[in-house]
MARBA-3410 file (N, C-alpha, C, O; in Angstrom, 1 decimal):
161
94.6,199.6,12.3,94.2,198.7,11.3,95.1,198.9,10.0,95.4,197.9,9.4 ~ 95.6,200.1,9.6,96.3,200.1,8.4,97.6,199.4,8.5,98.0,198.8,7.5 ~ 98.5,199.4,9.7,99.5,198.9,10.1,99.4,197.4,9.6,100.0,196.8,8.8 ~ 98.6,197.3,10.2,98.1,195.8,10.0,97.6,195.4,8.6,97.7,194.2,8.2 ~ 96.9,196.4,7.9,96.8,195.7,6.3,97.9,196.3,5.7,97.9,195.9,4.5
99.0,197.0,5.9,100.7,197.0,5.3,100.9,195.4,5.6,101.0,194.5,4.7 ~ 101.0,195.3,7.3,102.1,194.0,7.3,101.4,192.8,5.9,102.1,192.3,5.1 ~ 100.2,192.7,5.9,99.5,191.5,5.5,100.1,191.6,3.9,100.6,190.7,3.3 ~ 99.8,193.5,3.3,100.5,193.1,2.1,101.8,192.9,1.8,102.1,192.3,0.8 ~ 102.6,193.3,2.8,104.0,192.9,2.9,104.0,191.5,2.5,104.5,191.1,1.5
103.3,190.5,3.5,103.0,189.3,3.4,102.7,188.7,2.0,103.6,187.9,1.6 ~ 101.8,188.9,1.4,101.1,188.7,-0.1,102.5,189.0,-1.2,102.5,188.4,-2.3 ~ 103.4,189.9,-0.9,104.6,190.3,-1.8,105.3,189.3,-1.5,105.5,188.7,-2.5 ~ 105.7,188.9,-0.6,106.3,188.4,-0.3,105.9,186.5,-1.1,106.8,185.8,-1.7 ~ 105.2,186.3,-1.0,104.9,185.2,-1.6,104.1,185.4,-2.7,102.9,185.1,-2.7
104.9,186.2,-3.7,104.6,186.6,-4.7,103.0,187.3,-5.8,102.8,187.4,-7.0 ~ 102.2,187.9,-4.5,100.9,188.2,-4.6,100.9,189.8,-4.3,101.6,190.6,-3.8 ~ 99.6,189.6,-4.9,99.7,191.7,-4.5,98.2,192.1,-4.0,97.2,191.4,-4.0 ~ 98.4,193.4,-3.4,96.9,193.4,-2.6,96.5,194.6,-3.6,96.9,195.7,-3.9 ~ 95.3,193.5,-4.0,94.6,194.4,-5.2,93.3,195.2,-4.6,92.8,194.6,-3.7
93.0,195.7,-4.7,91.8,196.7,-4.7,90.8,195.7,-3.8,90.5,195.9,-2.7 ~ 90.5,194.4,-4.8,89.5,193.6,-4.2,89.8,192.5,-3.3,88.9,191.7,-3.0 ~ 90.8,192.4,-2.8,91.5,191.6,-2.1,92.3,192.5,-0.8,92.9,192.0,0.2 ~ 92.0,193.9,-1.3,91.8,194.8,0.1,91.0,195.0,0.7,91.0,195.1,1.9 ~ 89.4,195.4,-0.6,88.1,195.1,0.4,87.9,194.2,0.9,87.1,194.4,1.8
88.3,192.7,0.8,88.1,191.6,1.3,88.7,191.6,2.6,88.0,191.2,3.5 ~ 90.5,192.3,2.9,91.3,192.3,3.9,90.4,192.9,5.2,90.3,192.3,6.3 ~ 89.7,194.1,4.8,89.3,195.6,5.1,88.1,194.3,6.0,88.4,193.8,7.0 ~ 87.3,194.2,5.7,85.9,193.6,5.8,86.3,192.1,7.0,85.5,191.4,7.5 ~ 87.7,192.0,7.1,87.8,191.1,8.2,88.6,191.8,9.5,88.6,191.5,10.7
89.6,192.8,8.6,89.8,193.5,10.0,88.7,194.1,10.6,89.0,194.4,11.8 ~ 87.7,194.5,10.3,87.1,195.4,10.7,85.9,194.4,11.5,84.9,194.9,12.0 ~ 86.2,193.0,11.6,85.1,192.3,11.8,85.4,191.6,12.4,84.6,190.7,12.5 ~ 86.8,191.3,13.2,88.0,190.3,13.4,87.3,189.1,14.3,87.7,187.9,14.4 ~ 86.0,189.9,15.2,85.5,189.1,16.3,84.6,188.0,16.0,84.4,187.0,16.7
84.0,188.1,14.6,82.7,187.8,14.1,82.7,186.7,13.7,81.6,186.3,13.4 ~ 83.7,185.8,13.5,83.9,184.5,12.4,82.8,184.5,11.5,81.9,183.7,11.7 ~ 82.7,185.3,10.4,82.3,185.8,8.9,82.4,184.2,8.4,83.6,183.7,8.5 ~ 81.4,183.5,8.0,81.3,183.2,6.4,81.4,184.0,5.7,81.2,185.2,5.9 ~ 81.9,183.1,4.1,82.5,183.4,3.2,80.9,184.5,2.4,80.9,185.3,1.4
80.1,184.1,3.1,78.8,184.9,2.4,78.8,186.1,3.3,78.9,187.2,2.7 ~ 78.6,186.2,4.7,78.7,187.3,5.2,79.9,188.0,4.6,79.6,189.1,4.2 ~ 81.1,187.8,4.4,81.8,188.8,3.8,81.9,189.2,2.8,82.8,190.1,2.6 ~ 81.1,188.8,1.7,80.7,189.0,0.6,79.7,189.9,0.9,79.6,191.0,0.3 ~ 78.9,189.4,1.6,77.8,191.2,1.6,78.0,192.1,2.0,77.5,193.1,1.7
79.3,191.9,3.5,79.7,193.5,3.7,81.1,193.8,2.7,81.7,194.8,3.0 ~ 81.4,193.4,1.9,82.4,194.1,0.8,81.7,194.3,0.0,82.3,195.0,-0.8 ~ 80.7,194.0,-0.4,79.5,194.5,-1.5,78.6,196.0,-1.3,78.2,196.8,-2.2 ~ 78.6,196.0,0.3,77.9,197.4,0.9,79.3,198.4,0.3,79.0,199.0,-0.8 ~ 80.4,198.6,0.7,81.7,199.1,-0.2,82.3,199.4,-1.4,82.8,200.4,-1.8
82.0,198.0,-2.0,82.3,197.6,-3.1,81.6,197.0,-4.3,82.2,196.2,-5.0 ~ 80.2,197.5,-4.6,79.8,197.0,-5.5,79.6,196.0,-6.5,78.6,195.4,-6.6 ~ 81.1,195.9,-7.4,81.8,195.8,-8.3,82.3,194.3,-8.2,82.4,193.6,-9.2 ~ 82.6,193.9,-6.9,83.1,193.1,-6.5,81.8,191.7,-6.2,80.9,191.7,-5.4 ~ 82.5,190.4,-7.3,81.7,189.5,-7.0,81.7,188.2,-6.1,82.9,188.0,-5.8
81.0,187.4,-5.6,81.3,186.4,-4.5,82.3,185.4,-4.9,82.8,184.7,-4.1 ~ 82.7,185.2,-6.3,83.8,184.3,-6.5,85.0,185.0,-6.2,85.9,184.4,-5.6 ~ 85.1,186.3,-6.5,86.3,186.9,-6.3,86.3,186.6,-4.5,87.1,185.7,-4.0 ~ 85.4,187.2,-3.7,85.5,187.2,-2.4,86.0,185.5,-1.7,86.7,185.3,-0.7 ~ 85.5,184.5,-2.5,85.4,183.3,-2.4,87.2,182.8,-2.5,87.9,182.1,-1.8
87.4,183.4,-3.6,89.2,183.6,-4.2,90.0,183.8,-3.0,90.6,183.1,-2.2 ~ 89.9,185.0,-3.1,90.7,185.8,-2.3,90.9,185.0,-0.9,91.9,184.5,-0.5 ~ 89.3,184.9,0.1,89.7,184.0,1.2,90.4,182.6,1.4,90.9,182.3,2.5 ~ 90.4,181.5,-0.1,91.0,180.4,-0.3,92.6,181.3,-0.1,93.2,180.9,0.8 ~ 93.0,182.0,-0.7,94.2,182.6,-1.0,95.0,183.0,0.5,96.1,182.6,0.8
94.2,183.8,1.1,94.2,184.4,2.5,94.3,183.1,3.7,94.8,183.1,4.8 ~ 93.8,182.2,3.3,93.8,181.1,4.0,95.1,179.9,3.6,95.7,179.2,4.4 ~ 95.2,179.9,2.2,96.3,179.0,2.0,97.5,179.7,2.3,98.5,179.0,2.2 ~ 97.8,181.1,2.6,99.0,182.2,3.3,98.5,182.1,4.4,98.5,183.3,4.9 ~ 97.9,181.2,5.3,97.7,181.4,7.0,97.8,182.7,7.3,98.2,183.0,8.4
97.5,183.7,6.6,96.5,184.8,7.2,95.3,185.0,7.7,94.9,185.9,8.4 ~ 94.3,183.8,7.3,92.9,183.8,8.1,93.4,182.2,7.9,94.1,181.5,7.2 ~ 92.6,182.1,9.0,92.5,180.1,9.3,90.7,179.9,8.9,89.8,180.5,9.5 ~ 90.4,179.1,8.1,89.2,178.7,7.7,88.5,177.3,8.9,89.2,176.3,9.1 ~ 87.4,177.6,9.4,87.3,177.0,10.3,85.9,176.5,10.5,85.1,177.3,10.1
85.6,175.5,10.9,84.2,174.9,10.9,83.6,174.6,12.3,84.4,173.9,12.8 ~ 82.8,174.9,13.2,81.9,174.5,13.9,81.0,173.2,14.2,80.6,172.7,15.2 ~ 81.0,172.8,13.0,80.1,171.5,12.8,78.4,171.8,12.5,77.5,171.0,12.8 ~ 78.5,173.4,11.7,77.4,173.5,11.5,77.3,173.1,9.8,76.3,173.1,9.1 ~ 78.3,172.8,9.5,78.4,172.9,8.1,78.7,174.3,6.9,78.5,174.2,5.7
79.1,175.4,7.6,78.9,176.4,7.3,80.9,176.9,8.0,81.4,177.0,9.1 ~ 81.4,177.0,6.5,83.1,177.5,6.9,83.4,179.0,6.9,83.2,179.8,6.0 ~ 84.0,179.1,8.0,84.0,181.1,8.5,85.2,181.3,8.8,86.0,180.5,9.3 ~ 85.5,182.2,8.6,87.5,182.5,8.7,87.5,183.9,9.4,86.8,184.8,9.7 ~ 89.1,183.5,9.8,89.4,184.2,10.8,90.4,184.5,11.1,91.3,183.6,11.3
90.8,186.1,11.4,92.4,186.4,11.1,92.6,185.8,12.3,91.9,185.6,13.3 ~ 94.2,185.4,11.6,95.1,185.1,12.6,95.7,186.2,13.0,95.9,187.3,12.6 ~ 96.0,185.3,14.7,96.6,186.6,15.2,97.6,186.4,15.1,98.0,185.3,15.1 ~ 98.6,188.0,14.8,99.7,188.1,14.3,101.0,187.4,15.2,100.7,187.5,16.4 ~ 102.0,186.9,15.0,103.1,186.0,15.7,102.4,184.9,16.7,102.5,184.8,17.9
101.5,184.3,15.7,100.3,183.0,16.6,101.2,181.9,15.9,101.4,181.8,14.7 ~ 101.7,181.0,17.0,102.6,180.3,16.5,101.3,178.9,15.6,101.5,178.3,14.6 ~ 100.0,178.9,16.5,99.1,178.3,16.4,97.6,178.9,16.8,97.3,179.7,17.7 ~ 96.8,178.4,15.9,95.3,178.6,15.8,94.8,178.4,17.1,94.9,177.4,17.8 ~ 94.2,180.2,17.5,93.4,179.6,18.8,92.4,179.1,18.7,91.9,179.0,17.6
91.7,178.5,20.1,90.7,177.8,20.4,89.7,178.5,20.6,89.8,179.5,21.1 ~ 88.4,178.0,20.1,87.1,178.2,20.2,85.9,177.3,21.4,85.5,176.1,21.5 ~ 85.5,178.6,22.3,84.2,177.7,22.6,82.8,178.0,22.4,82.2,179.1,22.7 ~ 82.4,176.9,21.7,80.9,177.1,20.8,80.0,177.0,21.5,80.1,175.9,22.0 ~ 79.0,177.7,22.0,77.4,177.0,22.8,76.6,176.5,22.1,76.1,177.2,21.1
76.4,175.7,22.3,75.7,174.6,21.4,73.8,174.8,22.0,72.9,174.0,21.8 ~ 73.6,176.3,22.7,72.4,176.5,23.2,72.0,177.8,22.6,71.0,177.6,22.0 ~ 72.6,179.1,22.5,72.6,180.3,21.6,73.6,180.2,20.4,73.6,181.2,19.7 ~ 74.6,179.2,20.1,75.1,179.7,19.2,76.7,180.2,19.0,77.6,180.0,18.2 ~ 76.4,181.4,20.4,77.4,182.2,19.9,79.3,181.3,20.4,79.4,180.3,21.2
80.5,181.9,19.6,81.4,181.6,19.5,82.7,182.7,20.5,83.0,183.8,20.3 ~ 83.1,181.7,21.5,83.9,182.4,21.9,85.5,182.3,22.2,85.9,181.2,22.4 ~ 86.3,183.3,22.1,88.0,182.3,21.8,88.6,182.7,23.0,88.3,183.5,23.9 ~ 89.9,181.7,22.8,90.6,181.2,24.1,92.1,181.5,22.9,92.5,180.7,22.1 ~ 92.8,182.8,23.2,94.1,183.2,22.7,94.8,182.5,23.1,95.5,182.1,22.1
95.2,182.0,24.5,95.9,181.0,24.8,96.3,179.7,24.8,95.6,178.8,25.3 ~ 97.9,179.2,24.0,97.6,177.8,23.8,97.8,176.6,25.1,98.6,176.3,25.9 ~ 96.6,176.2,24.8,96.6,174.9,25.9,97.0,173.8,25.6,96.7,172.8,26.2 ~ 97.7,173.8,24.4,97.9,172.3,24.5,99.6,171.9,24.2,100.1,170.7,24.1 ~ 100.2,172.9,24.2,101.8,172.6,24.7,102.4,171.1,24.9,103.1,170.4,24.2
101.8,171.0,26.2,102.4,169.5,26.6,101.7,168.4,25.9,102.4,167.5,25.5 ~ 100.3,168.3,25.8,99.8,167.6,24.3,100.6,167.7,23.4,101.2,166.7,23.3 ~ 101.0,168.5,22.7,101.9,168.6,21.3,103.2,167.8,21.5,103.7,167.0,20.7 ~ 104.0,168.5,23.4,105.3,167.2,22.9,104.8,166.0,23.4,105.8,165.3,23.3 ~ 103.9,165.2,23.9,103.7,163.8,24.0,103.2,163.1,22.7,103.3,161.9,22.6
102.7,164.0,21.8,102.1,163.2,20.4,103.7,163.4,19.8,103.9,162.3,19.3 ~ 104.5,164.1,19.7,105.7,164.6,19.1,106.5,163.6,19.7,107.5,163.3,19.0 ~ 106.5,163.0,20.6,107.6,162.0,21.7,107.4,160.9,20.9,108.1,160.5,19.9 ~ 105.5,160.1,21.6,105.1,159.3,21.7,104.9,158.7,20.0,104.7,157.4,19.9 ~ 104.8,159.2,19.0,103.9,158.8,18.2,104.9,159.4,16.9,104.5,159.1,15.8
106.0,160.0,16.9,107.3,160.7,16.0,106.4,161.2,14.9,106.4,160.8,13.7 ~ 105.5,162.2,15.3,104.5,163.4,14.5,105.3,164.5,14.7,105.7,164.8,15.8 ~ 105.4,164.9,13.8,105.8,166.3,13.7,104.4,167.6,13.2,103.8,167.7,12.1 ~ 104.3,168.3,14.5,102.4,168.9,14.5,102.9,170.0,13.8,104.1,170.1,14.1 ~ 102.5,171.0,12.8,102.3,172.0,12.4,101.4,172.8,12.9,101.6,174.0,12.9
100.4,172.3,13.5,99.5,173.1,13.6,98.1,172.4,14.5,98.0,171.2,14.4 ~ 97.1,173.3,15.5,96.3,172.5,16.0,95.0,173.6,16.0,95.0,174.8,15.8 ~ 94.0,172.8,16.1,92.6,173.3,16.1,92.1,172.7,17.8,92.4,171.6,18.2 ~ 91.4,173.3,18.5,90.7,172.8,19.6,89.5,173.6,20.0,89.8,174.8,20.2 ~ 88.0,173.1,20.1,86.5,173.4,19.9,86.2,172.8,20.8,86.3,171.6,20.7
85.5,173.6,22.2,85.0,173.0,23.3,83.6,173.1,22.7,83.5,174.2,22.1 ~ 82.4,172.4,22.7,80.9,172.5,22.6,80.5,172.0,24.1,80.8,171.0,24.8 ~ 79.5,173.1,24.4,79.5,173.4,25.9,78.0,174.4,25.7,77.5,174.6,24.6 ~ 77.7,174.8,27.3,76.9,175.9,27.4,77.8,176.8,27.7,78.8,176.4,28.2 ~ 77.3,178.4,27.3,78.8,179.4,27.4,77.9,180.2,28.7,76.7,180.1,29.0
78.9,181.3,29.5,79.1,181.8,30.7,77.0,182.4,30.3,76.2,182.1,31.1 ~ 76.6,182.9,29.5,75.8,183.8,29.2,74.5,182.8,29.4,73.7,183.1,30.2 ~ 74.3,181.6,28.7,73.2,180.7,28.5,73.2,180.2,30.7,72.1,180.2,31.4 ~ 74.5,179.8,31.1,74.4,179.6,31.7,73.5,180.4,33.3,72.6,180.1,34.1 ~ 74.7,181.6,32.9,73.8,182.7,34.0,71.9,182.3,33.7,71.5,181.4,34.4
71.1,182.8,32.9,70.1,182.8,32.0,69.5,181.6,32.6,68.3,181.7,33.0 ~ 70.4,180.5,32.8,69.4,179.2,33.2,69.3,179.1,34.7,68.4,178.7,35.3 ~ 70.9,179.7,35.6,70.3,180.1,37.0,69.6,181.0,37.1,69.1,180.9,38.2 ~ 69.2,181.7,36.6,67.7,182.6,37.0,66.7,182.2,36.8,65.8,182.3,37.5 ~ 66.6,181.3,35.5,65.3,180.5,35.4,64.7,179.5,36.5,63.6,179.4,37.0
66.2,178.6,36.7,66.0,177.6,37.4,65.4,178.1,38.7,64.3,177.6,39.1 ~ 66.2,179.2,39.2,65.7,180.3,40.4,64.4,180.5,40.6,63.9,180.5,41.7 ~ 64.0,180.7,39.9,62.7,181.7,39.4,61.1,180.4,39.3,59.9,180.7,39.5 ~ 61.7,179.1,38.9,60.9,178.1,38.9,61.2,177.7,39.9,60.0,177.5,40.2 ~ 61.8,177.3,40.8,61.8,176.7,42.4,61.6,177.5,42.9,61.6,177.1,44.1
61.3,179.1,42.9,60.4,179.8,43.5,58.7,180.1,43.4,57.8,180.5,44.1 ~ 58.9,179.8,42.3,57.1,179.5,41.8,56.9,178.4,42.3,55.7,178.3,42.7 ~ 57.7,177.4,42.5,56.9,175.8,42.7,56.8,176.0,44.5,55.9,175.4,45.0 ~ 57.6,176.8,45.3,57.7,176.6,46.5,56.0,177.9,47.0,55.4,177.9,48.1 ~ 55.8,178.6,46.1,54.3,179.4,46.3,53.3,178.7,46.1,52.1,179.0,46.5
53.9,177.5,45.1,51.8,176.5,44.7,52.0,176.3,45.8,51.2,175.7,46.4
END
């Protein structure tokens, strides 16, 4: 983790910024959470467990900042509710998310799938992509298992009436 909050301040100097105290608890509080896709309020309460001192505008700051240096990508669900998320380091692009739209939970796909999408919009259409977002909403492996046992479990009660 420290390796990794050097490179990020390296990063911040580099484009003329510095990793201040509170913009390290902020750093600190997403490496340490990288899996979690944190709102901007969840990370405000665990750098507050830390950092007392430190208030939600600052925290609020800092991730606009973190986010306009594509160090965390700010990202939405469609719950209404924006949660950020380090990027992974030499990510030429934002990975993919798959949401279950039955528990909730969020799961990612490091790998980019959409390659050959990118050069037919780049051919077809003379876009030049920077960058892409892709969000499967689905049932995930976990809800699923869960409902073959249920399903199981009721076509075995119905075959005992």
């Amino acid at each position: 983790m420290e390796k990794r909050l050097e490179r990020i301040k390296k990063h911040l100097h580099s484009q003329g910024y510095k990793l201040t105290p509170q913009r390290e608890a902020t750093v600190r509080v997403l490496l340490e959470h990288e899996e979690d896709h944190l709102s901007a309020e969840d990370v405000y309460l665990l750098v507050k467990e830390k950092s007392p001192e430190i208030g939600l505008a600052t925290v609020y700051r800092t991730l606009e900042l973190l986010a306009d240096l594509k160090i965390v990508d700010k990202i939405n669900f469609g719950d209404g509710v924006s949660r950020f998320d380090l990027r992974q380091e030499g990510a030429a692009h934002f990975h993919h998310h798959l949401v279950c739209i039955e528990c909730g939970s969020v799961d990612e796909i490091q790998e980019d799938l959409l390659g050959d999408v990118e050069a037919i919009v780049e051919r077809d259409f003379n876009f030049r992509i920077k960058d892409h977002r892709l969000t499967f909403h689905g049932i995930c492996y976990r809800c699923n298992s869960k409902g073959n046992k249920e399903n199981k479990n009721e076509s075995q009660n119905a075959e005992t009436v």
